[in-house]
N, C-alpha and C positions, 0 to 999 in steps of 0.2 A: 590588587586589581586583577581579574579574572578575564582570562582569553578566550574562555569558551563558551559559545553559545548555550543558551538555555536548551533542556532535551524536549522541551514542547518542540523547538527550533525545527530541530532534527526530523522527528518526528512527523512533523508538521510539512516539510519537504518533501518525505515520501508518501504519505497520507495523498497531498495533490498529485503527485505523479501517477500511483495505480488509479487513480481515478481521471487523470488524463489517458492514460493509456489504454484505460478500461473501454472507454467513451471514441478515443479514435476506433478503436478494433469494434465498435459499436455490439457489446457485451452490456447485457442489465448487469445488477450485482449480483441476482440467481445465476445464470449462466455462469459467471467466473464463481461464484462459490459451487458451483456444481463442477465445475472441470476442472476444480483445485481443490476437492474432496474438503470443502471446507461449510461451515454453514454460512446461510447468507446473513442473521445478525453479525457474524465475524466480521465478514467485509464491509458492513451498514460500522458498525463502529471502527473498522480499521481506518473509511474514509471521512472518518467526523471529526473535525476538527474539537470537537465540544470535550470528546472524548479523549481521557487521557491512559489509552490503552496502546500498551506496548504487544510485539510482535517480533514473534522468532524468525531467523534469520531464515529459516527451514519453511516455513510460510512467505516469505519475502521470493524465497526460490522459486516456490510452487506457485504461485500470482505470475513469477516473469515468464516462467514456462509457457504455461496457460496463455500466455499473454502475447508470446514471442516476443520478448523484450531481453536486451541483457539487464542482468540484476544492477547492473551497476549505473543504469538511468535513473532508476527511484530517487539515488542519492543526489541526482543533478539539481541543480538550484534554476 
């Protein structure tokens, strides 16, 4: 019997938070993918549920930054 969640789970958690957090700071996805030197399909699939594309910790940093968030909201459920 397995204790841990599926990594969609995970995933899936923070996927809604930068897009909650995105949306309070009322940021499109261009906007944060421009102030987080990132492209904006990155951010279109980082918040897609559809999509099962992982993200480095180092892009996790640079979204909260950007965001003025600590990193460690993503993770919140």
């Amino acid at each position: 019997m397995s204790y841990y969640k599926s990594n969609d789970y995970y995933y899936n958690v923070i996927r809604k938070n930068i897009k909650k957090y995105r949306k309070e700071k009322h940021f499109t996805q261009q906007r944060l993918a421009e102030e987080a030197d990132l492209s904006v399909d990155y951010i279109c699939e980082i918040e897609s549920l559809k999509k099962n594309k992982s993200f480095s910790i180092v892009t996790l940093g640079r979204i909260a930054d950007v965001l003025e968030v600590d990193i460690k909201e993503f993770f919140t459920k």
